[in-house]
Every structure is written in C-alpha cells, then in structure tokens.
N, C-alpha and C positions, 0 to 999 in steps of 0.2 A: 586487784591493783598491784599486789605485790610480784604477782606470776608474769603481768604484763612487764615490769619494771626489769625480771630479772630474764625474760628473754628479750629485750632489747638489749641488758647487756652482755648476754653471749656473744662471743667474736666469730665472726659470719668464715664459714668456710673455707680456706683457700682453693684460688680453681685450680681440677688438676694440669699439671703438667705435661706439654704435649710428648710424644716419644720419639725420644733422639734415634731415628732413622741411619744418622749416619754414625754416631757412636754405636751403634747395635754390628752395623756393618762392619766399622773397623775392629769391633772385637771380635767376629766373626773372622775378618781375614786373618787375623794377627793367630785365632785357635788352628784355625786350618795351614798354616805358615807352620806355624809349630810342629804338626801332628808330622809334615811334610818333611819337615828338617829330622825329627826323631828318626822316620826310616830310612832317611837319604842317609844321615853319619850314625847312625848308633844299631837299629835291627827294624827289623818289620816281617812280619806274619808271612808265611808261604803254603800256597796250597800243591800238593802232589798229588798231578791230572794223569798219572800212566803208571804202567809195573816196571816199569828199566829200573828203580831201585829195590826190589824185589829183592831178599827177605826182610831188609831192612826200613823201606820203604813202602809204601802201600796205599793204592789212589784211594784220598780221601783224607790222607794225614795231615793236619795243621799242623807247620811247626814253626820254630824260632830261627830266624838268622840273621845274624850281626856282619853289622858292615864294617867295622873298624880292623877285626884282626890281620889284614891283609894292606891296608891304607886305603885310600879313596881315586876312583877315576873315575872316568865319563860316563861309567854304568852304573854308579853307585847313587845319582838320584831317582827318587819311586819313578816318574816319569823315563821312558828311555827316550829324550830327544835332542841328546846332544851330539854333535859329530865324533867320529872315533879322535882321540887324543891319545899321543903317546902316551907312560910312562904311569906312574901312579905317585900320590900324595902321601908321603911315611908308607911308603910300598916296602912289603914286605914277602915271601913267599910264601904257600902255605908251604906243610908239612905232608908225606907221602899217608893214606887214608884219611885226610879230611875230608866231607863232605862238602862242597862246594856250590854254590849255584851261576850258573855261566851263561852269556846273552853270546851266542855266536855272531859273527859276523854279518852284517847285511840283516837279520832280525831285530826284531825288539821286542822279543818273549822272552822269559830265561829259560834254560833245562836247570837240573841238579843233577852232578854225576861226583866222582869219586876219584882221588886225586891219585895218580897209581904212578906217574913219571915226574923226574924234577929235570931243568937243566942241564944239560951235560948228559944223561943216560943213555945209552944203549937199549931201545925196548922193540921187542916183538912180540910175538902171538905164534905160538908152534900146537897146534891140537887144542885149543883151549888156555894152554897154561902162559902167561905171560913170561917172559925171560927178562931180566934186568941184569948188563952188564956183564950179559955170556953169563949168567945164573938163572935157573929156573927157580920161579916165588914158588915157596911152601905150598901148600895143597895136601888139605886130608878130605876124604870124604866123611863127613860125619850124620849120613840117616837123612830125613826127610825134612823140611822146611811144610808144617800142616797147617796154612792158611787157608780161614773159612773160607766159602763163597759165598759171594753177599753181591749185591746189583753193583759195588765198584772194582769187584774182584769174583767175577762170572767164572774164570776158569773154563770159555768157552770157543778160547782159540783153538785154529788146528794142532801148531805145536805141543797144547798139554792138555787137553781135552784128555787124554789118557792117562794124567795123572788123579783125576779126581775119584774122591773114595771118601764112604763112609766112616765116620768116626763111632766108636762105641756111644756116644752121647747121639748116636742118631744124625747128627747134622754135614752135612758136607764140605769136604775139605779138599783142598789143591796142596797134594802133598807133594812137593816139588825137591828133585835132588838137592842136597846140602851141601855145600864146598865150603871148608876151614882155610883162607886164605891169610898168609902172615908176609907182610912186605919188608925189606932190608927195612932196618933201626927197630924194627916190631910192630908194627901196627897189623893186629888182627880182626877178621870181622868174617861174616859170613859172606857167599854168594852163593848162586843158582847157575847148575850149570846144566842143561839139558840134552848132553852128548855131541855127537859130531853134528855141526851145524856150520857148511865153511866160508857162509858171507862175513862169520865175526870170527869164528875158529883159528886162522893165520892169517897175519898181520907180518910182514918184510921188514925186516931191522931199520931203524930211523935211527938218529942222532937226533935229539931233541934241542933244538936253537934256544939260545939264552933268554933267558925272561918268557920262556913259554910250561906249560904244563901237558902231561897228557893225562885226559880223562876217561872214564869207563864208567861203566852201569853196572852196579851189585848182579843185576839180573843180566848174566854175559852175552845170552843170546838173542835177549830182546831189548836194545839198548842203542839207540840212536847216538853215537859218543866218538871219540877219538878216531876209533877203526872205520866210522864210514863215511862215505863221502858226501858233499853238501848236497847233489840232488840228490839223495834220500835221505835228507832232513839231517844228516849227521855235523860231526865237528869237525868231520876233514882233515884228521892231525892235529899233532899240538895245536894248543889256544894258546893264545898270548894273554900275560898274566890282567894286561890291561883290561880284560874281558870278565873278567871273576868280579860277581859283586855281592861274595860274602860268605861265612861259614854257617852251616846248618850247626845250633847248638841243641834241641830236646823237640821233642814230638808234645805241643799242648793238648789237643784233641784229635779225635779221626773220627768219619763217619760214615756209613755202609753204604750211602748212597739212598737210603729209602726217606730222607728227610725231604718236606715238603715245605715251601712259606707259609702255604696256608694253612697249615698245621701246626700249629705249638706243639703239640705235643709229640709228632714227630720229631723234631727236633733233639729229644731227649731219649726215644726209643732208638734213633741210629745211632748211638754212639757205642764205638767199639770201648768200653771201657778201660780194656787192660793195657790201652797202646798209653796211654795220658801220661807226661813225665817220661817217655822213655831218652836215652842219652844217645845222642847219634854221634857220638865220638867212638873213635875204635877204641878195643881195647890196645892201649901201649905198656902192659905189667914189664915190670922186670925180665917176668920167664919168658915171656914172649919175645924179648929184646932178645937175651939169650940165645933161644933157638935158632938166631939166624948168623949168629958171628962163625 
C-alpha cells in the first residue's frame, strides 16, 4: 500500500522540449558571421599553391596574415565580390620587404609577393639586379638555398632540374642559388636567382604612381609579379595599394603534399616540421639599415 501511495505521489515527468530550429539557426549564423568578420578586419590563414616565393616560401606553407596593417578595402572581405573601390580605410603603406598578399585586377585569387618599390621611385631590372633611384639594391651571393623534394616541391621543372642533388643524409635536395638581398632603409632577406633568364631579367625604368606598389617573387625567375604582364597571369606594373589585402606575419604549418583525407594519419606524417613559427618578416637589424646609407 505504501509503495502504491508513494508512486502516485511522484511528480510525472515533464515532456521534453521541442528543438528550437530557428534559435540553432540564428546561432549558427551569428558563429559564421563572426568567423567571417575575424578574417575580413583582423587575419585569416593562407595557403601557398606555387614556388615564386621560393626560399622563403614554399607550396604547401600555411601561414598567418593580418588585415589591419595597411587599413581595409574592397579586397579585404574573405569573399572577393565587391566592385573595385578607390582608396582604403586608415590606409596606410606598407614598408619596402613586406610580404604582402595582392588580388590583381579583374581576378579574385590572391598572389603573395614582396614589396620591393614604394611611390615615387625610380625602379628597374638591369641583369637580374633591381636598381632603386639610379642605385643598384645590395646583392651578395651567399651558397645554396638546399630544399628537400617532396610531391609540393618535385624539383622537376626544365629550369632547375639541374639543380637537384643528394644530400649526405641520403634524401634529395633542390639546392638552388642564394641571393642576399638588402633593400634602401634595410630590409634584408634571401632570393633565388637562377642566372640569365631575360623575360624577368630587365625591366625599363618606370616612375611608380602615387598610392601604388611594385611587387616581386623571392624566387626572381619564376614569379608571376610586377615585371610581367597580365596575359601571362602577371601584375602588369605597379598595383595600386587598393589591391593589397594584408601582411604575411609567420608560417603556422607546411605540408609535403603526401597528406591524404582519408588518412589520418597522413596528416601528420607530411608535415614539414621545421618550417612551424617561422617569421616571414625580413630582417631590418640595425647593421643592415647601415649598410645601405
């Protein structure tokens, strides 16, 4: 009697609650809204699909870059589909060696290349070496650039096919000439220069129009950039700064290419280790400032 008494006074479950459909939705928008706004003003991930940044660059690097250093324009949402718009928002210029990433005109891919002219300059291309302002930039040769080869850096174009060589640890390497490049104010860093090559080699003296840039590719002779022209994929001459949507700040991961989805565990076997954290800022020391006054 008593058992019956005291589940009748148990209080009877409440029913559940159906699922708010449209609150799931709206938090759903509002996450993706967010995710959206963080890389449109502040940085978002970028993958490098080619060698034109080569030594410093290398397909397959994830890295970091921010939208803010520069101010904000019409390229600056993840999305490229706004019409061109003049000018920029707290626009600012870069600096000569930052690394930049740039949606040329009429596309809506981005490249990344390297900021080597500012407004106002005098720039050409004589053999290879760039000239700033009736001065030829710094250049040392310093030895070999020894990147492995691995399925996103085969090493098996005609141009350097002839660079490839064993390494004492056995594995093969695309040891590619070195160039020590130091631009006016100091900005030093490495490039690739693979000799006389004369679709990129010389470049006719320009005056570079206000509010534009000129760009170049670490890797000088394979490098779709400033020096060539839009049907062959190039920049055509200075960019207008309008075009710039952001500075590359550190390399988070890279991967050899041998990563599969259906794999996990590939995943973890293509990663080039030693690239993670690296600083894709040049170096601007002191001494380097120095050397160029």
């Amino acid at each position: 009697m008593s058992d019956t008494k005291a589940a009748m006074a148990a209080p009877a479950k409440p029913a559940p609650r159906p699922t708010d459909w449209w609150g799931e939705a709206k938090g759903i928008f509002w996450l993706v809204l967010a995710v959206l706004a963080f890389h449109s003003l502040l940085a978002k991930p970028f993958y490098i699909p080619s060698e034109s940044m080569m030594p410093t660059l290398v397909k397959g690097d994830r890295l970091v870059v921010t939208k803010y250093p520069y101010g904000w324009s019409y390229v600056s949402p993840s999305f490229h589909v706004l019409p061109f718009l003049k000018g920029r928002l707290f626009g600012r210029l870069p600096e000569r060696g930052d690394i930049v990433i740039v949606m040329p005109q009429g596309k809506t891919s981005d490249y990344i290349k390297r900021v080597i002219g500012l407004p106002g300059d005098r720039l050409a291309v004589r053999n290879g070496t760039v000239i700033l302002n009736g001065v030829p930039v710094q250049r040392r040769s310093i030895g070999t650039a020894k990147i492995p080869v691995d399925a996103n850096v085969p090493c098996d174009q005609p141009q350097v096919m002839q660079y490839r060589v064993t390494g004492e640890d056995g594995r093969l390497y695309c040891a590619l000439p070195l160039v020590r490049e130091t631009l006016p104010g100091g900005a030093t860093f490495n490039t690739i220069d693979l000799g006389d090559y004369p679709p990129v080699d010389d470049y006719a003296e320009i005056t570079i129009p206000a509010n534009h840039v000129f760009l170049m590719g670490d890797n000088r002779d394979q490098s779709a950039d400033s020096r060539v022209p839009a049907d062959q994929e190039g920049l055509n001459g200075p960019v207008p700064y309008e075009n710039l949507g952001g500075r590359a700040e550190f390399i988070t991961f890279s991967l050899d290419g041998t990563s599969t989805w259906l794999n996990p565990i590939s995943w973890f076997t293509a990663m080039r280790g030693d690239r993670a954290g690296t600083s894709l800022h040049p170096d601007r020391s002191a001494a380097a400032a120095a050397s160029t006054k």
